[in-house]
C-alpha positions in Angstrom: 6.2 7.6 -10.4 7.7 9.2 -7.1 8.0 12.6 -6.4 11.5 14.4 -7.7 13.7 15.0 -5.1 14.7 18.1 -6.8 13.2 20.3 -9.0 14.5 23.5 -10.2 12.8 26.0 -12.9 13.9 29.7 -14.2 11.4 32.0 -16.0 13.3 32.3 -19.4 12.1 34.0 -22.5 11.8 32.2 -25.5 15.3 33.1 -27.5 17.0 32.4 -25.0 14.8 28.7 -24.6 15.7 28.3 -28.8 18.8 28.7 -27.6 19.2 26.5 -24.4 17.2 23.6 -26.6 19.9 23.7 -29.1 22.3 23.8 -27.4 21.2 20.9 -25.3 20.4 18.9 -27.9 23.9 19.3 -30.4 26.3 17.0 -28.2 29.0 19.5 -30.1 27.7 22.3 -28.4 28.2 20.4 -25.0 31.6 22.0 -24.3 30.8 25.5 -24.5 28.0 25.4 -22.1 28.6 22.3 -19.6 31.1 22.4 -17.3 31.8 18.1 -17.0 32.2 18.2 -20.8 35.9 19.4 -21.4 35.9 16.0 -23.9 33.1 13.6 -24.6 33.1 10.2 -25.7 30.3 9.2 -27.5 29.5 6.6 -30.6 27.9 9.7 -32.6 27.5 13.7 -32.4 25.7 16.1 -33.4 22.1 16.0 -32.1 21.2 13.4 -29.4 19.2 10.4 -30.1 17.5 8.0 -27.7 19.6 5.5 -26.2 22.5 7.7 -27.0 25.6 6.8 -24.4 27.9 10.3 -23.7 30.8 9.8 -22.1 31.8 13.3 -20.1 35.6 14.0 -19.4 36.9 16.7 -17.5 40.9 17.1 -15.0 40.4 18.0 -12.1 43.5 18.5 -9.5 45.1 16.3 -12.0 42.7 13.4 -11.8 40.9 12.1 -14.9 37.2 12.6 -13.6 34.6 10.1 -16.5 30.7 10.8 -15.9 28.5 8.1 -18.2 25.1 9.0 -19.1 22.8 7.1 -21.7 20.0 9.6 -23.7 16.7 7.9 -22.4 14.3 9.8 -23.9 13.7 12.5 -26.2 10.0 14.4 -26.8 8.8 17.0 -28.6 5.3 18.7 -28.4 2.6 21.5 -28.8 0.3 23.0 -27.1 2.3 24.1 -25.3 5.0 23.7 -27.4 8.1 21.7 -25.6 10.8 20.0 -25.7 12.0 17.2 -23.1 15.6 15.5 -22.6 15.7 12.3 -19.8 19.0 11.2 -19.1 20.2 8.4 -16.9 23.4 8.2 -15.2 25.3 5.0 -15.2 28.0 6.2 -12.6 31.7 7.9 -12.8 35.2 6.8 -13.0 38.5 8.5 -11.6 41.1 7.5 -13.3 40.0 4.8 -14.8 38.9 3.8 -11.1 34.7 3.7 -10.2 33.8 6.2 -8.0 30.6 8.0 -6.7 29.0 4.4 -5.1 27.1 6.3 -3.3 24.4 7.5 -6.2 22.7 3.8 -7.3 20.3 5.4 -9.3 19.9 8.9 -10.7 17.5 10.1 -13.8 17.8 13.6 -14.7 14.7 15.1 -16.8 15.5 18.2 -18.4 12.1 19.9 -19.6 12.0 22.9 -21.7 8.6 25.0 -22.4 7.5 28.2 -24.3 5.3 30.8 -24.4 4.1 33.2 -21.8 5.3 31.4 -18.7 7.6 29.5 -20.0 11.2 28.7 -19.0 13.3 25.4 -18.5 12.9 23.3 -15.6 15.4 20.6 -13.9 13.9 17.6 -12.2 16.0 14.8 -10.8 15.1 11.3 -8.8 17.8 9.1 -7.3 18.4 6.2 -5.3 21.8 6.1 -2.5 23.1 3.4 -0.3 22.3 2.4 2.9 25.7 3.6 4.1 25.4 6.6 2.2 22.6 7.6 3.6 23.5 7.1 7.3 26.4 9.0 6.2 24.6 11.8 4.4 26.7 12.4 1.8 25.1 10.8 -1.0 22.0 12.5 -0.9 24.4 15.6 -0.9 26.5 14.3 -4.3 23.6 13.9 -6.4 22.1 17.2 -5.6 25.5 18.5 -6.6 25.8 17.1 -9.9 21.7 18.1 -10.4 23.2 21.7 -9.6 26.1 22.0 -12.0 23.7 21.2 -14.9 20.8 23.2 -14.0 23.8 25.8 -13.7 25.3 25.7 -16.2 22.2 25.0 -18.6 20.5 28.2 -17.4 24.2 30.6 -17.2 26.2 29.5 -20.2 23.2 27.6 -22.3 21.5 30.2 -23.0 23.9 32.2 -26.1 23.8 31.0 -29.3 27.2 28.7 -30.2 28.4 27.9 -33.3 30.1 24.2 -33.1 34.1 24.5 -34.4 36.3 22.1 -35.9 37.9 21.9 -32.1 34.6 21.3 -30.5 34.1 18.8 -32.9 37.0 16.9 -32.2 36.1 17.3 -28.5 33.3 15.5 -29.2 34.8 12.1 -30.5 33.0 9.3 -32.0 34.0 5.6 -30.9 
């Protein structure tokens, strides 16, 4: 496998890793901690399961903005004990219209570990087109995105949330 072309980590003690994993793994917690999820389409919720699709839904300036992502792999472990999230991006509408062709490609592993030096850490690989790249700004877009979750994973994911009736219903079923 290639080398990330990002990787972020943050030192994190362990309640506040309980917390980020569940969190990240209740797709009715998504709302309170993740910024692209203002509504989310998905054919279950609760907690994630492989080959899960999510549907993320958020307005801005007016403008329906759809991010689709598939759950490609869950893991758990010990020794050290962990917990690992892989999710693949399939691309993102604007109203209704594709946009983002610059990103062909983009895996996002979220990797959580605890103990004495543990912490979360954000690793991303993706591929851009030709034109994109002589442009250089879709290097620039998937960074962005790789960002707002390692963001908002290690700033808002890291309280404890209770899921509501709302939240719930945020998180729709198809």
């Amino acid at each position: 496998m290639q080398q990330p072309k990002i990787v972020l980590r943050k030192a994190l003690p362990d309640s506040q890793l309980s917390y980020l994993q569940s969190n990240l793994l209740n797709l009715d917690l998504w709302p309170m901690w993740n910024q692209f999820a203002s509504r989310i389409l998905s054919e279950n919720h609760g907690i994630l399961l492989p080959n899960q699709r999510i549907d993320l839904h958020r307005v801005v300036a007016q403008q329906l903005i759809e991010d689709m992502w598939s759950i490609a792999k869950i893991e758990h472990g010990e020794n050290p004990e962990f917990c690992q999230l892989v999710l693949q991006w399939h691309g993102q509408t604007i109203n209704g219209r594709t946009s983002a062709l610059a990103i062909k490609q983009l895996v996002v592993d979220i990797t959580i570990v605890y103990g004495v030096n543990g912490g979360v850490e954000v690793s991303a690989w993706w591929e851009v087109s030709r034109l994109s790249k002589l442009l250089g700004f879709g290097n620039k877009i998937a960074r962005q995105l790789v960002k707002q979750i390692y963001e908002d994973l290690t700033n808002n994911g890291i309280v404890g949330y209770q899921p509501t009736e709302s939240e719930r219903q945020k998180s729709v079923a198809n």
